[in-house]
N, CA, C and O atoms as a printed pandas DataFrame, in Angstrom:
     atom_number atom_name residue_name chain_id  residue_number  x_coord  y_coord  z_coord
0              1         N          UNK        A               1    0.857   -1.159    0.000
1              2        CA          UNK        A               1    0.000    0.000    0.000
2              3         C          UNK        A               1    0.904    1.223    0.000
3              4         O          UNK        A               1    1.857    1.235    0.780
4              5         N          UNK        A               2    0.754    1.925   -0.554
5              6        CA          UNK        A               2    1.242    3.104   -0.913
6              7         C          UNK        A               2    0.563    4.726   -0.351
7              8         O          UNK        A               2   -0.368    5.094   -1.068
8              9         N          UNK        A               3    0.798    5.376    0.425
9             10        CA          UNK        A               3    0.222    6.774    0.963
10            11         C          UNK        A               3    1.246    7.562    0.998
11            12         O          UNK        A               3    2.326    7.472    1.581
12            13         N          UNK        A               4    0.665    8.576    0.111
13            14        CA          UNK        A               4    1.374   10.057    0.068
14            15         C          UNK        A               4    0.365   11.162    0.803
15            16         O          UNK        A               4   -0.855   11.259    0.675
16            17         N          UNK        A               5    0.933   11.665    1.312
17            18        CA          UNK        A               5    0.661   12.809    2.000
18            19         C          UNK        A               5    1.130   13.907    2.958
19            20         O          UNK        A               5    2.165   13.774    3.611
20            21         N          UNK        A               6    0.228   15.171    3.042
21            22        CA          UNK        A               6    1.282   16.118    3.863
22            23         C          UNK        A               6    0.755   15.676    5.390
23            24         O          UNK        A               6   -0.421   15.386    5.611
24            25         N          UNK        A               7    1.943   15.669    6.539
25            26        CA          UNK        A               7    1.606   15.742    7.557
26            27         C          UNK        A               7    2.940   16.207    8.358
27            28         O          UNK        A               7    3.454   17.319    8.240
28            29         N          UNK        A               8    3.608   14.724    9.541
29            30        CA          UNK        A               8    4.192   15.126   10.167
30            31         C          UNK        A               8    4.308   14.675   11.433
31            32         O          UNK        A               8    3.318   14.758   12.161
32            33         N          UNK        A               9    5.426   14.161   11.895
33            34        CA          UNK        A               9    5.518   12.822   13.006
34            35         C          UNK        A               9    5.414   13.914   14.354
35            36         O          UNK        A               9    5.747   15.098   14.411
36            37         N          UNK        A              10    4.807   13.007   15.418
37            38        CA          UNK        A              10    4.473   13.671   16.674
38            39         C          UNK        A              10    5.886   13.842   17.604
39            40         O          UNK        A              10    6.315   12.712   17.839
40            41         N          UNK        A              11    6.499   14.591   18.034
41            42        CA          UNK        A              11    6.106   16.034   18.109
42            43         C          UNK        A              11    5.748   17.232   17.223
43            44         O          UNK        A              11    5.000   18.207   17.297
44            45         N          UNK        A              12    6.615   16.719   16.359
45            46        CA          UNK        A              12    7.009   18.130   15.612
46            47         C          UNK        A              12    5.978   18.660   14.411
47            48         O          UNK        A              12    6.220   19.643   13.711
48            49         N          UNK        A              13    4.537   17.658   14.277
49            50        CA          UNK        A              13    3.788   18.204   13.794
50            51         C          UNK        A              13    3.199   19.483   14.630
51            52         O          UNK        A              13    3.040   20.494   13.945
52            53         N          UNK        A              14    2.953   19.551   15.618
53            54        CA          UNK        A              14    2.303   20.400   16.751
54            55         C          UNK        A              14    3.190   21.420   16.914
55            56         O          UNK        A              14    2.792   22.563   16.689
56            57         N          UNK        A              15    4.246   21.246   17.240
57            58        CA          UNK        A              15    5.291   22.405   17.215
58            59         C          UNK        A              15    5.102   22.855   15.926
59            60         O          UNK        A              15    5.109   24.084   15.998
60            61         N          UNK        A              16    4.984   22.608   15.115
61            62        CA          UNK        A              16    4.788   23.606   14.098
62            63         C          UNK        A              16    3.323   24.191   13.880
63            64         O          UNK        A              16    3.136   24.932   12.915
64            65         N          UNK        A              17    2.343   23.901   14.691
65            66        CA          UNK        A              17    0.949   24.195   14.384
66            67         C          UNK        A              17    0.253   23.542   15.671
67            68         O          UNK        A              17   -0.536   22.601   15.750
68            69         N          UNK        A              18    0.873   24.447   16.748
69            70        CA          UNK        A              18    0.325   24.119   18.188
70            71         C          UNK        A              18   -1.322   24.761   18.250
71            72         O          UNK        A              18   -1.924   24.700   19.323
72            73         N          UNK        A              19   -1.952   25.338   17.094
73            74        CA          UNK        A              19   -3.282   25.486   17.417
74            75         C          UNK        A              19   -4.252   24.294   16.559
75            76         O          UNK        A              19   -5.450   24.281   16.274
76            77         N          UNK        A              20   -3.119   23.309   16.300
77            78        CA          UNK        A              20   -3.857   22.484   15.457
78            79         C          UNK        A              20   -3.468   22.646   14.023
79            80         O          UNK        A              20   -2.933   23.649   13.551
80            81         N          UNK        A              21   -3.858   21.334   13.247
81            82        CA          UNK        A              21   -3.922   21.286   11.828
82            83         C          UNK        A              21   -5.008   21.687   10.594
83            84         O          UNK        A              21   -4.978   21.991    9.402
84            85         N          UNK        A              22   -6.032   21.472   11.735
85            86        CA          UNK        A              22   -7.062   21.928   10.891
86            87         C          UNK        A              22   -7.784   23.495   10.327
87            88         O          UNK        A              22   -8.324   24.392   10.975
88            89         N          UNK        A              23   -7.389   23.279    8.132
89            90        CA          UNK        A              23   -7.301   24.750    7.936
90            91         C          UNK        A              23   -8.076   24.289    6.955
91            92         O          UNK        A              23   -8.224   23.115    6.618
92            93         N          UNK        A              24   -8.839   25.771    6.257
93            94        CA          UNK        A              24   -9.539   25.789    5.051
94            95         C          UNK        A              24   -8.624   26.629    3.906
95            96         O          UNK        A              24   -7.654   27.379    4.014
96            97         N          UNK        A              25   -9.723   25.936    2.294
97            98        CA          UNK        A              25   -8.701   26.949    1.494
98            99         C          UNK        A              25   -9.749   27.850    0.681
99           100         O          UNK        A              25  -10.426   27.323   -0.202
100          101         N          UNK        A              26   -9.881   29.246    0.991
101          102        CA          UNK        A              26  -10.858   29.904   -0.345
102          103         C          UNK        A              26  -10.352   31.013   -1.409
103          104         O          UNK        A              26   -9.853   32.096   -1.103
104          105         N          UNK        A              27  -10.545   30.606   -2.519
105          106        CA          UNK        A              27   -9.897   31.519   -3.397
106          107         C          UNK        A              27   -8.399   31.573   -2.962
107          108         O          UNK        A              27   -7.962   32.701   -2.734
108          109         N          UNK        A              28   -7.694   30.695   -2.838
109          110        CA          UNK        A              28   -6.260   30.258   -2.221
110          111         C          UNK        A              28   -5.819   31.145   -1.088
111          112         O          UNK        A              28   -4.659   31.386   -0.756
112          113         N          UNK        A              29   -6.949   31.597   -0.540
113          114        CA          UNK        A              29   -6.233   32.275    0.890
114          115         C          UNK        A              29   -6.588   31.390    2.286
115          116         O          UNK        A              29   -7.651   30.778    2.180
116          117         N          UNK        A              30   -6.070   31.257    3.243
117          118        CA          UNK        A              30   -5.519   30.247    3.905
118          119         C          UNK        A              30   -6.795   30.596    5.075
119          120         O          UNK        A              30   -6.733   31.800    5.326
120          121         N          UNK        A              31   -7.609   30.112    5.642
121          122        CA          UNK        A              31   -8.247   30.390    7.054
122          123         C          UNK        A              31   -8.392   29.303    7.809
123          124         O          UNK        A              31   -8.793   28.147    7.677
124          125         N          UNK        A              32   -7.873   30.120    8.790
125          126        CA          UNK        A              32   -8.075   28.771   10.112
126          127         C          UNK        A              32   -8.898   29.962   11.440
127          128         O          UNK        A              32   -9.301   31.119   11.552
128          129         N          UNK        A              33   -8.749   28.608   12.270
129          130        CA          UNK        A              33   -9.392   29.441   13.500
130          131         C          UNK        A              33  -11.493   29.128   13.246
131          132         O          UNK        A              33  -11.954   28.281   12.482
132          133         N          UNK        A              34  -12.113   29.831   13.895
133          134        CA          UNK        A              34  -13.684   30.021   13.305
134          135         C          UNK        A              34  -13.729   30.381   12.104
135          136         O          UNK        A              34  -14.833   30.019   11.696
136          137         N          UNK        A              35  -13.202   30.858   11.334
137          138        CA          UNK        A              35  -13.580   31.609   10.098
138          139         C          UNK        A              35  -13.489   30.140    8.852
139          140         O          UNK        A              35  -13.982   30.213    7.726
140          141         N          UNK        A              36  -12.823   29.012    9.342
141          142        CA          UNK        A              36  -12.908   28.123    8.936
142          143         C          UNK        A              36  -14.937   27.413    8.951
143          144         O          UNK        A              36  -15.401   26.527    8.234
144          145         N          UNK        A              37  -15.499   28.053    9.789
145          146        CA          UNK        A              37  -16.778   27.497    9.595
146          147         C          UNK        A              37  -17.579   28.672    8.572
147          148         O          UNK        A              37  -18.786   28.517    8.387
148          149         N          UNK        A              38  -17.076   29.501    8.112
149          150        CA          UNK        A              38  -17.893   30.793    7.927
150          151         C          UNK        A              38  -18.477   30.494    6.210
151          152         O          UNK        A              38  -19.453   31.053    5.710
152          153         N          UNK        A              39  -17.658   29.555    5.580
153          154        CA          UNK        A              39  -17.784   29.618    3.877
154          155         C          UNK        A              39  -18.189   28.378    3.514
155          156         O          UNK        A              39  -18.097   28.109    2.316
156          157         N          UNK        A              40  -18.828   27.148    4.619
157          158        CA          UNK        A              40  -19.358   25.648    4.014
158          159         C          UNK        A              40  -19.716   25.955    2.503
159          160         O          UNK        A              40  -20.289   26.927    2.012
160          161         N          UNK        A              41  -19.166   24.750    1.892
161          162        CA          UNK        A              41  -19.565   24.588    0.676
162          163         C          UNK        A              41  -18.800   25.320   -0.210
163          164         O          UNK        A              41  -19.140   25.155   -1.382
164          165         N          UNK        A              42  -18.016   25.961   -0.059
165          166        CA          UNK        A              42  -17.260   26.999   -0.377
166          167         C          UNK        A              42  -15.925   27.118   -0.863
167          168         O          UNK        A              42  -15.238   27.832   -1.594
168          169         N          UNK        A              43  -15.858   26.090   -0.126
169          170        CA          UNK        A              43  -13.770   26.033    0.537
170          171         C          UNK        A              43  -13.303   24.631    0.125
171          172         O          UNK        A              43  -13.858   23.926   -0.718
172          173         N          UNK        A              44  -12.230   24.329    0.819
173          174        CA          UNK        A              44  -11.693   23.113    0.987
174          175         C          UNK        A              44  -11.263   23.386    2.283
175          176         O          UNK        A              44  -10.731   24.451    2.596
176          177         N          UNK        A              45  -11.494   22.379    3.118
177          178        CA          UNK        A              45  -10.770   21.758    4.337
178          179         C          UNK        A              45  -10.087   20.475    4.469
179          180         O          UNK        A              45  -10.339   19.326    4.107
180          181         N          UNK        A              46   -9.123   21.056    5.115
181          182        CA          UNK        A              46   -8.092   20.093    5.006
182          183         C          UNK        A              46   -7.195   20.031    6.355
183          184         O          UNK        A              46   -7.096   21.011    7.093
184          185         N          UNK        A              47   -6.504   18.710    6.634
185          186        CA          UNK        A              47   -5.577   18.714    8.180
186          187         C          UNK        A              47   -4.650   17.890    7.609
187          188         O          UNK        A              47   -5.068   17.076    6.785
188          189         N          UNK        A              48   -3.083   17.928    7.950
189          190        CA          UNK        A              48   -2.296   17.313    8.115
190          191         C          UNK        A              48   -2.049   15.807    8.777
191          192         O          UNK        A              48   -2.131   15.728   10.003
192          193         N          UNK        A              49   -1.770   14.688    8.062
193          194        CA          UNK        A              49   -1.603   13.613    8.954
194          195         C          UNK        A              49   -0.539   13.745    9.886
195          196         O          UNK        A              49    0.567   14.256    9.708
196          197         N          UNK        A              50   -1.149   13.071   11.184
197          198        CA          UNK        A              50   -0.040   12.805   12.233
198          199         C          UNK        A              50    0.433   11.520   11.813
199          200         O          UNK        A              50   -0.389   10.614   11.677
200          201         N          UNK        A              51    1.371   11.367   11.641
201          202        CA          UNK        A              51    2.030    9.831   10.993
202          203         C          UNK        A              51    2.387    8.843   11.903
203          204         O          UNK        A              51    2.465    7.619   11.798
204          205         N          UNK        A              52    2.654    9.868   13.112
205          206        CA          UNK        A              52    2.718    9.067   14.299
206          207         C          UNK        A              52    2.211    7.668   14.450
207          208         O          UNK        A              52    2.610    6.517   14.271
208          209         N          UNK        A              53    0.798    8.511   14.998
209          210        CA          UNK        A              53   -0.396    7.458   14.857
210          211         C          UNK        A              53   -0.860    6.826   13.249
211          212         O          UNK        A              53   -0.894    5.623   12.987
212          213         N          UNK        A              54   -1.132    7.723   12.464
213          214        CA          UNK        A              54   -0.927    6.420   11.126
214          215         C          UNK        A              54   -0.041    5.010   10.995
215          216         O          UNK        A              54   -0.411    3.856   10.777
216          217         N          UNK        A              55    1.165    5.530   11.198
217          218        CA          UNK        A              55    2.275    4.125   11.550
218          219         C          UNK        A              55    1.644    3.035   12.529
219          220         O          UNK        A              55    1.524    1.811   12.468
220          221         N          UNK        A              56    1.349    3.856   13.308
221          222        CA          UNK        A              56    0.473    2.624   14.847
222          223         C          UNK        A              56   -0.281    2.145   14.541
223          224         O          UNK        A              56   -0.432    1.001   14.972
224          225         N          UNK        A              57   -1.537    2.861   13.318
225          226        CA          UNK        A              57   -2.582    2.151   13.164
226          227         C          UNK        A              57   -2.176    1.024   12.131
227          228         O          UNK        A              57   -2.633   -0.119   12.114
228          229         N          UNK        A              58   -1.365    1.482   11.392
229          230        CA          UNK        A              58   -1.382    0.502   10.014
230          231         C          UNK        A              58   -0.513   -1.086   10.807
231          232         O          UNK        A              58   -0.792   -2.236   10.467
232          233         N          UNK        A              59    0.375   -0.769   11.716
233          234        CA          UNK        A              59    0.887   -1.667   12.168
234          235         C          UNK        A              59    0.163   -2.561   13.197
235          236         O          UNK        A              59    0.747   -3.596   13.519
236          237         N          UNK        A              60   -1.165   -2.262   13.814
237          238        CA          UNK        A              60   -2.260   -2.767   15.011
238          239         C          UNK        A              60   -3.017   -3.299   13.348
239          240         O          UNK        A              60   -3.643   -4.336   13.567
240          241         N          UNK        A              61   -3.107   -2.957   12.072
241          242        CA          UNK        A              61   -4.164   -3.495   11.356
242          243         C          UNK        A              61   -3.060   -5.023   10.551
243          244         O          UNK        A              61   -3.575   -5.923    9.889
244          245         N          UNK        A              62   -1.729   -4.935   10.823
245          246        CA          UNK        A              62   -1.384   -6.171   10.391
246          247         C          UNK        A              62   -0.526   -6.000    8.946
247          248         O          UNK        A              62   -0.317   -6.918    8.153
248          249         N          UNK        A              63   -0.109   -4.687    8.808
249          250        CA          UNK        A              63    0.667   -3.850    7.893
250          251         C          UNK        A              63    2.286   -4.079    8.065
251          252         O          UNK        A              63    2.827   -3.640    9.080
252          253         N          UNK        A              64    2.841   -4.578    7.345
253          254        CA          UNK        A              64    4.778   -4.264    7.922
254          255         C          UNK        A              64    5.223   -3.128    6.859
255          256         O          UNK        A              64    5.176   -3.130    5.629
256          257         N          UNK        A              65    5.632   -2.244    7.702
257          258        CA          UNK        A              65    5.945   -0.839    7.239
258          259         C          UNK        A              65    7.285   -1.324    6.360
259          260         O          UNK        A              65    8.035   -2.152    6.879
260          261         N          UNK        A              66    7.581   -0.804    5.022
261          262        CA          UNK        A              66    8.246   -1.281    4.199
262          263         C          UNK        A              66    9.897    0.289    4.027
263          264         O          UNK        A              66   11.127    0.258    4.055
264          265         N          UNK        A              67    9.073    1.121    3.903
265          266        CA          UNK        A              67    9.539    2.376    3.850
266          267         C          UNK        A              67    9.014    3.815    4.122
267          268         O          UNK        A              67    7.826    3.969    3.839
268          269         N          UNK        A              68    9.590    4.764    4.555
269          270        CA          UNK        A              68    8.940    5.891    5.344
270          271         C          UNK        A              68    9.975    7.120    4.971
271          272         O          UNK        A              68   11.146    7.076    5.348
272          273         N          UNK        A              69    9.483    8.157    4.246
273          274        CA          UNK        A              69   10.575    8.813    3.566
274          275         C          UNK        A              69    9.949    9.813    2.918
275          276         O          UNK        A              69    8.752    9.579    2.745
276          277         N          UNK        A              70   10.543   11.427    2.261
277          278        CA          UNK        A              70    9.482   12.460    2.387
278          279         C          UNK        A              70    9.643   12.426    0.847
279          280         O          UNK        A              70   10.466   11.824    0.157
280          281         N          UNK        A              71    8.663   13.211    0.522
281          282        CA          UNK        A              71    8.237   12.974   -1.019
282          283         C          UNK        A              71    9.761   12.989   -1.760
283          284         O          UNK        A              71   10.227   12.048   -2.403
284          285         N          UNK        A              72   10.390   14.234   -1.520
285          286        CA          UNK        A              72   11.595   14.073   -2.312
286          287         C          UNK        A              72   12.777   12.963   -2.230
287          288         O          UNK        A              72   13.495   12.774   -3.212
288          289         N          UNK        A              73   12.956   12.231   -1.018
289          290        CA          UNK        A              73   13.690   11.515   -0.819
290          291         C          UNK        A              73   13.087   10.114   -1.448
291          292         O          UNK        A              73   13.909    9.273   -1.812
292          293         N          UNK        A              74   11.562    9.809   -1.598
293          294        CA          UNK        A              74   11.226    8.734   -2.554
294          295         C          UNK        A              74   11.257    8.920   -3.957
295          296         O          UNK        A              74   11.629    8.104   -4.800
296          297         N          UNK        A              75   10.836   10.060   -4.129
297          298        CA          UNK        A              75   11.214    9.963   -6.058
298          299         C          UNK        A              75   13.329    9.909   -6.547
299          300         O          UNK        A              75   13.836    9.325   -7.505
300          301         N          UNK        A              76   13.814   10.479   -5.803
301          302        CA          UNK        A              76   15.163   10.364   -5.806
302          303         C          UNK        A              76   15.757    9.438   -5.614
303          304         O          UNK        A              76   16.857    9.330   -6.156
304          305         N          UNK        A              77   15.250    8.392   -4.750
305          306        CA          UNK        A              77   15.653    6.970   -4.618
306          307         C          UNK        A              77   15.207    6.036   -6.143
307          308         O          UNK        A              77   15.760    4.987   -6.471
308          309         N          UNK        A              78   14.249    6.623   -6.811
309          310        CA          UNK        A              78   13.692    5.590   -7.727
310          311         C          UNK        A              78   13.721    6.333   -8.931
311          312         O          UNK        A              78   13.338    5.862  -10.002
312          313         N          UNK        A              79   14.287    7.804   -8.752
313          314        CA          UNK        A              79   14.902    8.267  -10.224
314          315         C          UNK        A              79   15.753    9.258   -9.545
315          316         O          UNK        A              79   15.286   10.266   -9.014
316          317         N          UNK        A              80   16.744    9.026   -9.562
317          318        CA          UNK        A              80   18.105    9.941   -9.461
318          319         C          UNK        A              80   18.147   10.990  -10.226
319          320         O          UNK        A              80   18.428   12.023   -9.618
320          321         N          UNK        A              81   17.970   11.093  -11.324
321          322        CA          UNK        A              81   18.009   12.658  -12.417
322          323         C          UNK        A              81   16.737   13.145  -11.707
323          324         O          UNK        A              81   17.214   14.149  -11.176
324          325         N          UNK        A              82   15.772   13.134  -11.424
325          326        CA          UNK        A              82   14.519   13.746  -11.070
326          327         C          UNK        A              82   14.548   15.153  -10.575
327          328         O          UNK        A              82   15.248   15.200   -9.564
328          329         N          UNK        A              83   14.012   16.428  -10.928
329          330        CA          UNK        A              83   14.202   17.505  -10.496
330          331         C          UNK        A              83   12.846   18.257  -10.308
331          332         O          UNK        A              83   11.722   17.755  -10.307
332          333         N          UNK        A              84   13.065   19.099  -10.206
333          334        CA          UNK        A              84   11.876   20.129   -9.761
334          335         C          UNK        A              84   10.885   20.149   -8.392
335          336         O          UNK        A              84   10.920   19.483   -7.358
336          337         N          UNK        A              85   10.297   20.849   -8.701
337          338        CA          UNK        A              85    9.155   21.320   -7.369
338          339         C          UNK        A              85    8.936   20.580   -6.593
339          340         O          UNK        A              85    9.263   20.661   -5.409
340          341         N          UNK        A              86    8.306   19.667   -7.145
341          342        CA          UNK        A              86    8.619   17.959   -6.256
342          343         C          UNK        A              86    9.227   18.023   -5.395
343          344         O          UNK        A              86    8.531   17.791   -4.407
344          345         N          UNK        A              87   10.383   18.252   -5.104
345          346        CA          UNK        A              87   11.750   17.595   -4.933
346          347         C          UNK        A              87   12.311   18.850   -4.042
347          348         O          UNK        A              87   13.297   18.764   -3.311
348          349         N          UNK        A              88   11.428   20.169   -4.246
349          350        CA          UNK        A              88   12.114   20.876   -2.999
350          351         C          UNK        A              88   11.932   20.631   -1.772
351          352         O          UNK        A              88   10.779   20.475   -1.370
352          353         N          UNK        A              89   12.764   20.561   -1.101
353          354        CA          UNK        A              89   12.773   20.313    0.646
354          355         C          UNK        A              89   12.255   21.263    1.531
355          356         O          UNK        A              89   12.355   21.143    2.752
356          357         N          UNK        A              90   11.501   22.551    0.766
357          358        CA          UNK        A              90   11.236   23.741    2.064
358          359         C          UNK        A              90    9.911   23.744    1.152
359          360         O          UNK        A              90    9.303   24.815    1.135
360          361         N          UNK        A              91    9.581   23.079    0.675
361          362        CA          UNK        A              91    8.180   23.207   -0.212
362          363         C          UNK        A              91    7.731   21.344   -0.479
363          364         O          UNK        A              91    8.183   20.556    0.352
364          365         N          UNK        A              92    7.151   20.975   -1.253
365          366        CA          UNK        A              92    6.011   19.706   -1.422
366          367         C          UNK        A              92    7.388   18.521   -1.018
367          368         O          UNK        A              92    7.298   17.606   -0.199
368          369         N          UNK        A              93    8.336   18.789   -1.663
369          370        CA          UNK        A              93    9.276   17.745   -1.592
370          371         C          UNK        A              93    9.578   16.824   -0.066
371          372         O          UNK        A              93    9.895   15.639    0.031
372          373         N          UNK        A              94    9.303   18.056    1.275
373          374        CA          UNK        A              94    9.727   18.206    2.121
374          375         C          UNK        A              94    8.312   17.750    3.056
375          376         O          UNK        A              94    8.251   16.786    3.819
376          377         N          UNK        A              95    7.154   18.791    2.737
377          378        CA          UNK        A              95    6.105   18.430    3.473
378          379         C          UNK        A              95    5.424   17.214    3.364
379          380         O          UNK        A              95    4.975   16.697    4.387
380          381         N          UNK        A              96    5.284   16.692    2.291
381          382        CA          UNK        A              96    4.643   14.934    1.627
382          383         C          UNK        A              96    5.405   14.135    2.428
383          384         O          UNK        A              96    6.601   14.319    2.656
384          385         N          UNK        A              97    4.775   13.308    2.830
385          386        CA          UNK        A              97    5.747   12.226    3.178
386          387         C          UNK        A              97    5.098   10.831    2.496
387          388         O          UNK        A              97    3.990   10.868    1.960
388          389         N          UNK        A              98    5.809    9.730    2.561
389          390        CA          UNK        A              98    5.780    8.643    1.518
390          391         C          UNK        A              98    6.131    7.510    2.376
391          392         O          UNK        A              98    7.231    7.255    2.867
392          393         N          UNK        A              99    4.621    6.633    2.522
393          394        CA          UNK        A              99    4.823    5.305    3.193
394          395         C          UNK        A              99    4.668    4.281    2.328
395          396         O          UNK        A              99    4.124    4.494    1.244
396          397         N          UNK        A             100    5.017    3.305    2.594
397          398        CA          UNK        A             100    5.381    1.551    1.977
398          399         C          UNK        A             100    4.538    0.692    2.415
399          400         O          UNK        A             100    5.253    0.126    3.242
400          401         N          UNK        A             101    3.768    0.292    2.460
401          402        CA          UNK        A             101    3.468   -0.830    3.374
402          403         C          UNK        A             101    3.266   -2.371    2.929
403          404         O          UNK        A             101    3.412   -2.205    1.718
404          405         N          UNK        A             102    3.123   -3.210    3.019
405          406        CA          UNK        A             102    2.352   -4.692    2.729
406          407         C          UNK        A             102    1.854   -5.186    3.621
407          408         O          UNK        A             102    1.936   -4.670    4.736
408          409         N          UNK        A             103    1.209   -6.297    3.414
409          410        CA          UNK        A             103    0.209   -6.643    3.938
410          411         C          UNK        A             103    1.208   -8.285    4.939
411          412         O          UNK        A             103    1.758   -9.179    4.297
412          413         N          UNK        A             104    1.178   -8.251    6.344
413          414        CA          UNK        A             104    1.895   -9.303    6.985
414          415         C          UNK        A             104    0.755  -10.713    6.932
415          416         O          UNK        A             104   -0.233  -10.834    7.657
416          417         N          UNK        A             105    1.291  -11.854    5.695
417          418        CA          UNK        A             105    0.583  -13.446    6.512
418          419         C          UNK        A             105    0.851  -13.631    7.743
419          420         O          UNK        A             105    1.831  -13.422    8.458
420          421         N          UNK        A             106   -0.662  -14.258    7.948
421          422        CA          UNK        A             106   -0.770  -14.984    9.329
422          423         C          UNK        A             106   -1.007  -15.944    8.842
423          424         O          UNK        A             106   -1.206  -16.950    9.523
């Protein structure tokens, strides 16, 4: 199984967003806080995974974690020339992170 996404292992998701993860997007301007309820239907909402607990769960559901690595460090492992936006570390490259998983016989 394969999951990409932005989040961020516990602590340091919170340290970076100690009022929480959960933000909206309208007309690409960023609201959090109440004003996140003000535009239903409107927006996009969206929260960061804690990977923390993702890892815990996938591993309590019988998952063996294969690989764990941030967007840029998986496309670079599996294409070395690979460049761009992707691949920056203070932007998507950096925030995505990239899990492995399979499935463990019993």
């Amino acid at each position: 199984m394969l999951t990409v996404d932005y989040g961020e292992q516990f602590p340091t998701l919170y340290r970076r967003r100690p009022r929480g993860t959960l933000r909206a997007y309208l007309m690409h301007q960023r609201l959090e806080g109440l004003s996140i309820y003000e535009n239903v239907g409107r927006q996009d909402i969206t929260a960061d995974i804690n990977f923390t607990d993702y890892r815990a769960w996938a591993a309590q559901l019988g998952l063996s974690e294969i690989s764990f690595a941030t967007q840029a460090e998986f496309l670079q492992s599996r294409v070395p020339s690979a460049s761009g936006p992707m691949l920056d570390p203070d932007g998507a490259g950096g925030a995505f992170k990239v899990l492995v998983h399979q499935r463990v016989e019993r």
